[in-house]
Structure formats: C-alpha cells, structure tokens
N, C-alpha and C positions, 0 to 999 in steps of 0.2 A: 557544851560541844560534844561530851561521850556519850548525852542522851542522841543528840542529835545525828550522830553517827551509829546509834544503834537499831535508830529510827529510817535509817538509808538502806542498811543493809537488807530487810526485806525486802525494798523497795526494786531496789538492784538486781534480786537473786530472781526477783519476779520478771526484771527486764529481761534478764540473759535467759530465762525461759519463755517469753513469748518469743523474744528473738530464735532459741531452737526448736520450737515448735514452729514456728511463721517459716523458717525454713523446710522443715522438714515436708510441710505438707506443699509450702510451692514444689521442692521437686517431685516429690510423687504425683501432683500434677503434671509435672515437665515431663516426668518417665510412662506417666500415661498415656499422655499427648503423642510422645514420639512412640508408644508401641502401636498405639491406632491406627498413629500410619506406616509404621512396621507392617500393620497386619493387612492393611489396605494395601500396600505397594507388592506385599507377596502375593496377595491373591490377585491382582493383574499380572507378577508374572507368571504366575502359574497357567492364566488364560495365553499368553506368549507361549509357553514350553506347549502347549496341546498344540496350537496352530503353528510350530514348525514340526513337530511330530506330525501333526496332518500329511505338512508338505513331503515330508521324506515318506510316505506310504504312495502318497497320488507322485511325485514324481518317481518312485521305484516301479511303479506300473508304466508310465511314461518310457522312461530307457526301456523298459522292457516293448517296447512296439506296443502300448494299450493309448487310447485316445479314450477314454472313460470319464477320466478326471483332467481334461484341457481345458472348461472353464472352471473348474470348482481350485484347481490349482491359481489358477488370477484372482479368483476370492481372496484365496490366504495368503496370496500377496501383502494385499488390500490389507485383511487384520492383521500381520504381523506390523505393516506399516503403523496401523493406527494402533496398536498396543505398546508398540516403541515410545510411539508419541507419548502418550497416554502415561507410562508410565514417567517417562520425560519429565512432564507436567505435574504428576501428583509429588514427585521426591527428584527434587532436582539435582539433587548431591548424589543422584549414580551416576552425573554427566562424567566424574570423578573418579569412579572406579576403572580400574583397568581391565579387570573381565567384562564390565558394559562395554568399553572402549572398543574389545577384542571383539565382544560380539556384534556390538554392529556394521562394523567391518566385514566379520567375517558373513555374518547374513547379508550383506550387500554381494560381497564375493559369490555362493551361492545361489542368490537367487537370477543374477546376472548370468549365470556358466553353466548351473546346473542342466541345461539340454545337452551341451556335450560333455559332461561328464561321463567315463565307466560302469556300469554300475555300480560296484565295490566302493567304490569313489567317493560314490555318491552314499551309501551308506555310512559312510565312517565319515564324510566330513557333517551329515548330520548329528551323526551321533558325540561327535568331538564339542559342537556347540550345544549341542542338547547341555551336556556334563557338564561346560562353561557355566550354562544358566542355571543349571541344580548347583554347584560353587558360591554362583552369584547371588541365591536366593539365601543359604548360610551367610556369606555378605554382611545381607541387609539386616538378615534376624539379626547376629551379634549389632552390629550399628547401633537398631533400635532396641536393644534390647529386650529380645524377645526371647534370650534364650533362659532368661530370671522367669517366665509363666511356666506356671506349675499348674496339673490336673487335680483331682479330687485326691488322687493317692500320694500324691506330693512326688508325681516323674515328671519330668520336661517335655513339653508338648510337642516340641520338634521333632525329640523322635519320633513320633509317631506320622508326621508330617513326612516327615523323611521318609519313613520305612510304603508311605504310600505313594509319595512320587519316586523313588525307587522303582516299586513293584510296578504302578502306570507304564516307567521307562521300559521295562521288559518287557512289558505289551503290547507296546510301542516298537518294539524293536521285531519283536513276531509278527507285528502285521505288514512293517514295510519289506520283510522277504517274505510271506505268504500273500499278501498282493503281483509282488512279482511273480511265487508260480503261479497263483491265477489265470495270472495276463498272460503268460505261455503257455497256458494245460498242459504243464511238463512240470515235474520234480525231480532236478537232478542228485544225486547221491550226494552233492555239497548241500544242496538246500536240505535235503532230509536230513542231516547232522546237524546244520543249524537251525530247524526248525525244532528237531529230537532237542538240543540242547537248551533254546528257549522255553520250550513248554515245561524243562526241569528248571529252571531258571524262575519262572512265573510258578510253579508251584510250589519250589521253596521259600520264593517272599513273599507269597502269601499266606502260608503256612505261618512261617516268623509274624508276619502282622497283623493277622489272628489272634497268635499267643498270645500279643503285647493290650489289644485293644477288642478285644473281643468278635466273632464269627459275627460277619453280617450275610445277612440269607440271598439279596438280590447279588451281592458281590460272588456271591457262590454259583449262583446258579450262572452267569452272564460268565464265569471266571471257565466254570466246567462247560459249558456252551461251548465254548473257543477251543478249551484243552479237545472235544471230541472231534470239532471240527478241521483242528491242524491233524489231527492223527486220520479220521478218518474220510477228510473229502481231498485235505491236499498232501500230505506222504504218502498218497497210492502212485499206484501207475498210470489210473485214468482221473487226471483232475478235470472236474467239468465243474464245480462250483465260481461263479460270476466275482470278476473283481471284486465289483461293489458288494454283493453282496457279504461276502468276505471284510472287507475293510467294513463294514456295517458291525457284522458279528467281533469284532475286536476292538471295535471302536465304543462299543455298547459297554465292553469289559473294563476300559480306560476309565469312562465318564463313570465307572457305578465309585470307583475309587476316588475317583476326582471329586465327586459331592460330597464324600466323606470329608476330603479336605475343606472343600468350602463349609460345611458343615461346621466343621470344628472353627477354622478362621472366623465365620461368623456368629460364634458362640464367644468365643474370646472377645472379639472388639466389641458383643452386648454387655462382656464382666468388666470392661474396665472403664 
C-alpha cells in the first residue's frame, strides 16, 4: 500500500497540473475572445462619435441660415441609425449600460429638435453626448478588458487611443463654430475667442500626442492646414471661405487622427 500510494502521488501532482494549465490557457482564450470584440465594438463606435460630430458641424451651419448640408445631414441620420444598430448587434451587453441608455435617448432627442434649437443649444447638447460616448468607449475597454494590452514599451494602449479621440474631439468642436462663421461671412468677437481658444486647444493635444506616440507628417500637415485657415480665412473681418469647403479642411484633420486609431485597433485584434 505505501508503494502504491507513492506511485499516486505523481500521478496526481501531474493531474492538478494539467487541470492549471487546461485552465489557464481556456481563459486566455476567453480574455482574447472578449478583447477582440472589445476592439471590434470600440472601432464601430468610434465610426458613431465621427457621424454625430459630422451632424453637429452641418447642423451648426443649418441654424445658422446655410442650406449646404440639408441632404448630407439625412445621410447621418441614416448612419448614426445604422451604427446604433450595428453596434447593438455586435455586443449586446451595452443594451445595459446606462451611458448607452442615456445616449440613445438623448440622440433621439436631438435629432428630432435639433431645427429648433439655439445655436448654443445646439453646440453643447452635442457636445454633452459626444463626452457620453468618449465615457462609454472607456466602458467597454475596462468590460473587455482592454485596458491589460500593452505596446512594445510596456504603456497602455488606451492612452494613446484616448489622447487621439481627445484631440479629433477638438477638431470637432473647431469645425462646428467655424462652419457657422462660414455660413454667416461674419466673425463675431465671441466666435474669434472661441475659435482663438480651439486652435490652442488642438495645438496642445496634439503636441501631447506627439510626445506620447511619435510625429506623424500627414497628421501635421492636415493639423497646420486648419490651424492657418481658422486664423487666416475665418478670424478676419472679411470671411469668404465656403462652408463646405471649410468643413472639408477640418474634416480632413479629424480622419488623418482617426486612421491612426483604426490603425492601431487593427493591429491589436491582428496580435491577439
């Protein structure tokens, strides 16, 4: 019997180690699984946060008496709807969350009102949701665990995610008061302070997100584009540069940032 009990005990020590190994590797499968679609579900909403930022640029022109963007605004109806969806669909467990809750509420509100809206109104209630869904995007990373991926240098990938939808958001926010003086060929001394304020706004987080992740050249050039043109076609006295073309030139500086992110999101879901 004391042989045979000495003849178990490897036998055992071998069990309780496939048993922690046979675990260990199903959850890093499970923790893979669910970053994948961590990473899948951020970068649709990320495609959501561009197409209400759209909408708050063409409707900021709108209040302002510009008829430019009347059908291109029914588009982004259209996508915000079907990215709702969409996201709906890929990760069902935001039905759940109470920032989703808040925002599709609150984008129903919106998009229903927003003709009579204020201007001002209208800026700050997009802007109030925009900040929801940068919130709700942190959400989903911790959920799935997205904030355990590390870079080459061993920092956390979010920030850097962050530091670029950040800086989009201020671009974002430049172009839907620099649409409106467009649409008026008028700069008033409020829009020139907050036009003055954004362009220092965007140049410090891009500067920060520089430091953190190295100078990219198109981002530069598309970034300095905008910074010349809020200064010198619409804080003058005589604005004559065309809405669109304007929402074009800032629109151009969003997306060179946004690729970076998709960039990265689809680097990650290739490593894991």
């Amino acid at each position: 019997m004391p042989e045979l009990s000495l003849l178990l005990i490897p036998l055992i020590i071998g069990l309780v180690l496939l048993v922690i190994i046979t675990t260990s590797i199903s959850k890093k499968r499970k923790t893979k699984a669910k970053q994948i679609l961590g990473l899948d579900t951020i970068s649709s909403m990320r495609l959501l946060l561009a197409y209400i930022q759209k909408h708050r640029g063409m409707s900021m022109s709108f209040l302002n008496g510009g008829t430019n963007f009347t059908a291109d605004i029914n588009q982004i109806h259209l996508k915000i709807d079907e990215a709702t969806a969409q996201i709906m669909a890929l990760y069902p467990a935001v039905s759940d969350n109470q920032r989703w809750i808040g925002l599709i509420d609150h984008w129903g509100r919106i998009k229903e009102n927003y003709p009579s809206f204020e201007v001002d109104n209208n800026f700050e209630q997009h802007k109030k949701i925009i900040k929801n869904l940068l919130y709700l995007i942190d959400d989903i990373a911790q959920d799935c665990e997205l904030l355990l991926i590390k870079n080459k240098q061993q920092k956390p990938i979010h920030i850097y995610w962050r530091e670029l939808l950040t800086a989009a958001e201020h671009i974002g926010q430049a172009r839907a008061i620099g649409v409106g003086v467009s649409t008026m060929a008028s700069c008033s001394s409020v829009a020139r302070i907050r036009l003055k304020h954004s362009c220092q706004k965007i140049e410090d987080n891009t500067q920060s997100l520089w430091k953190e992740i190295g100078r990219d050249k198109q981002q530069e050039i598309c970034i300095s584009k905008l910074i010349d043109c809020i200064t010198n076609d619409l804080m003058s006295d005589n604005v004559t540069i065309a809405p669109k073309d304007f929402f074009s030139i800032a629109t151009n500086a969003i997306e060179s940032l946004f690729m970076q992110f998709d960039l990265m999101i689809r680097d990650q879901s290739q490593k894991q």
